[in-house]
BALOBA-1460 file (C-alpha; in Angstrom, 3 decimals):
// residues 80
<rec num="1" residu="x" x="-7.093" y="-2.546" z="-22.505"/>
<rec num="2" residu="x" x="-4.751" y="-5.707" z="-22.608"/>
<rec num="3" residu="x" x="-3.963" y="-7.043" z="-19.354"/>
<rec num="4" residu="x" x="-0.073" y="-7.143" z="-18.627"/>
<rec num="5" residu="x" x="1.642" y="-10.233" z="-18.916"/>
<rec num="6" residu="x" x="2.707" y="-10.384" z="-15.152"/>
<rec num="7" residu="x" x="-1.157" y="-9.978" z="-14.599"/>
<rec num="8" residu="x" x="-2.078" y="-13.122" z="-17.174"/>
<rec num="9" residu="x" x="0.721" y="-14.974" z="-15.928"/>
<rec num="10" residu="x" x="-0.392" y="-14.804" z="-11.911"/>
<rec num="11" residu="x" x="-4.425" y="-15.464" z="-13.033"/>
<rec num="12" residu="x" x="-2.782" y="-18.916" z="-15.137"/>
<rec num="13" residu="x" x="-0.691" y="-20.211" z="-12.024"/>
<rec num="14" residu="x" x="-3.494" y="-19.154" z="-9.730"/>
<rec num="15" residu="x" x="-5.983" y="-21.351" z="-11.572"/>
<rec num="16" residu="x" x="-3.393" y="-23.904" z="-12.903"/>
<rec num="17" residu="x" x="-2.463" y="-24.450" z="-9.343"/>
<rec num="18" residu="x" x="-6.103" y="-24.153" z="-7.552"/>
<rec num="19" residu="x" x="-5.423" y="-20.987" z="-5.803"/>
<rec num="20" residu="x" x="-8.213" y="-18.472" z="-4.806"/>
<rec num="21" residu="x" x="-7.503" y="-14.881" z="-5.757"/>
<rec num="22" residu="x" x="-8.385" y="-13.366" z="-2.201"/>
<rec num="23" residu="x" x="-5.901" y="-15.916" z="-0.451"/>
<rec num="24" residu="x" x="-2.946" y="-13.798" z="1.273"/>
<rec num="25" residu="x" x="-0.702" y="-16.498" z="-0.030"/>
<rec num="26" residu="x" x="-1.414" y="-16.831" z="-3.655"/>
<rec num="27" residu="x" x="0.813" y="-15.724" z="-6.782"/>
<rec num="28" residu="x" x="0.126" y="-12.015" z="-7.502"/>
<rec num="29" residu="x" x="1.229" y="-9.955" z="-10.677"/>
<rec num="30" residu="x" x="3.966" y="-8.261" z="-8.445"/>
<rec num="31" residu="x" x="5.167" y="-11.216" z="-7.847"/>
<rec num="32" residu="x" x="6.234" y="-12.094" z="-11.495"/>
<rec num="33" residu="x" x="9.450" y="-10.527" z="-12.615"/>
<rec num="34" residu="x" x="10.456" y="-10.481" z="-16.331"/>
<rec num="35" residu="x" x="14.205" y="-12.753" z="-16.748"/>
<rec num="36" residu="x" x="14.603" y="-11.773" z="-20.254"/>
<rec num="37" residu="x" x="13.770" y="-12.400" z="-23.839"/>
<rec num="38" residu="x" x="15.651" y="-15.059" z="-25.577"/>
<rec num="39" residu="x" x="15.615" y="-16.692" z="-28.981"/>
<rec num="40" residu="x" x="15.339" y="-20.385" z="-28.738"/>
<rec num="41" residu="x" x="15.157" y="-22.337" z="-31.844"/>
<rec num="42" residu="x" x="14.014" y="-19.343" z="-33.757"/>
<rec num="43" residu="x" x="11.292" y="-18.635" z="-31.456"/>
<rec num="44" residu="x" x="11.147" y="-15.399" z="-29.408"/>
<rec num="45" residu="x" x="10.568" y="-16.701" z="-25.800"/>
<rec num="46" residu="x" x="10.038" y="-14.764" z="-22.710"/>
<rec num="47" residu="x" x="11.240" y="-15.632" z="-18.987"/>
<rec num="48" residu="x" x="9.444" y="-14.874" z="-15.988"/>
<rec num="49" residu="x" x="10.169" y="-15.929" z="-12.355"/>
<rec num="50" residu="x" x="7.661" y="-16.826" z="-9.716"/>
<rec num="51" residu="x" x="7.763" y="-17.972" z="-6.143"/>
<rec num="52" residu="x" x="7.944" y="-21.249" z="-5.929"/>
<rec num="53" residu="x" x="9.286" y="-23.903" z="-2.907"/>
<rec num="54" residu="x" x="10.587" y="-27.016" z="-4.204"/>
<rec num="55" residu="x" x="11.979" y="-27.296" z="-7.758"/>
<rec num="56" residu="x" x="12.726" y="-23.872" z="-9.619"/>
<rec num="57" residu="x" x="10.655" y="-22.934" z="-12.115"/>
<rec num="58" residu="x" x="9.655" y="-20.431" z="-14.739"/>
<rec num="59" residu="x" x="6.750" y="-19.660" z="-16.579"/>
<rec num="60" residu="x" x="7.416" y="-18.617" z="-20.680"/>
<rec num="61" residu="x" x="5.648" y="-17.132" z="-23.601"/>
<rec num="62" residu="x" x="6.619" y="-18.122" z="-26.740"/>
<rec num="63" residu="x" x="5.615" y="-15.983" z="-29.888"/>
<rec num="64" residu="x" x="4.832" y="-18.019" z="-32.094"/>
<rec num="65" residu="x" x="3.957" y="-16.589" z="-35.606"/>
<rec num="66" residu="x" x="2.621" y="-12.706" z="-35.460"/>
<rec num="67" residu="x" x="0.272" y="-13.250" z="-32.843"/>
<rec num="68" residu="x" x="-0.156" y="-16.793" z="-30.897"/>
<rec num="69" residu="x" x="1.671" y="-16.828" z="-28.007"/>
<rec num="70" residu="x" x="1.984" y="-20.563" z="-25.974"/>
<rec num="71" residu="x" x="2.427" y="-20.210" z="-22.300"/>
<rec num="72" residu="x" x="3.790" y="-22.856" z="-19.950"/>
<rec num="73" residu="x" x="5.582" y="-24.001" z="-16.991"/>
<rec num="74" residu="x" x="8.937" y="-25.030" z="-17.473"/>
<rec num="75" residu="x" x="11.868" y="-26.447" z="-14.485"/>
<rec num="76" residu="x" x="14.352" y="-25.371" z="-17.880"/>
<rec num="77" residu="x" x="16.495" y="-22.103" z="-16.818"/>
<rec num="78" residu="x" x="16.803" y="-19.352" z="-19.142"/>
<rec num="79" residu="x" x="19.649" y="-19.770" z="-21.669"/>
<rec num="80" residu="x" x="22.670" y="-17.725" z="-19.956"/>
């Protein structure tokens, strides 16, 4: 069974950003919400938001090929 991507995405901040898991305050996979799938460039690329204080941000998957995604951090808004 495949973990979902709001799942993945809250373990990768979590660990990106030194988090423990049981903290009260750390990300959780309810906390992601999916913006939208957009082609950029050609590449399929999925949105997600996340709490964050300071600068916005968003965390995307890009599909790259049939089955490598990249995942990152990005202060770049979704394309409107």
């Amino acid at each position: 069974m495949y973990e979902s991507d709001e799942k993945w995405i809250a373990d990768y901040l979590r660990l990106k950003n030194g988090e423990d898991i049981n903290s009260p305050k750390s990300v959780k996979a309810s906390d992601i919400k999916l913006i939208g799938a957009f082609t950029i460039n050609g590449v399929v690329t999925d949105y997600f938001s996340y709490p964050y204080t300071g600068e916005p941000s968003w965390v995307i998957i890009e599909v790259i090929g049939d089955k490598e995604d990249c995942v990152r951090v990005t202060s770049k808004p979704p394309p409107l």
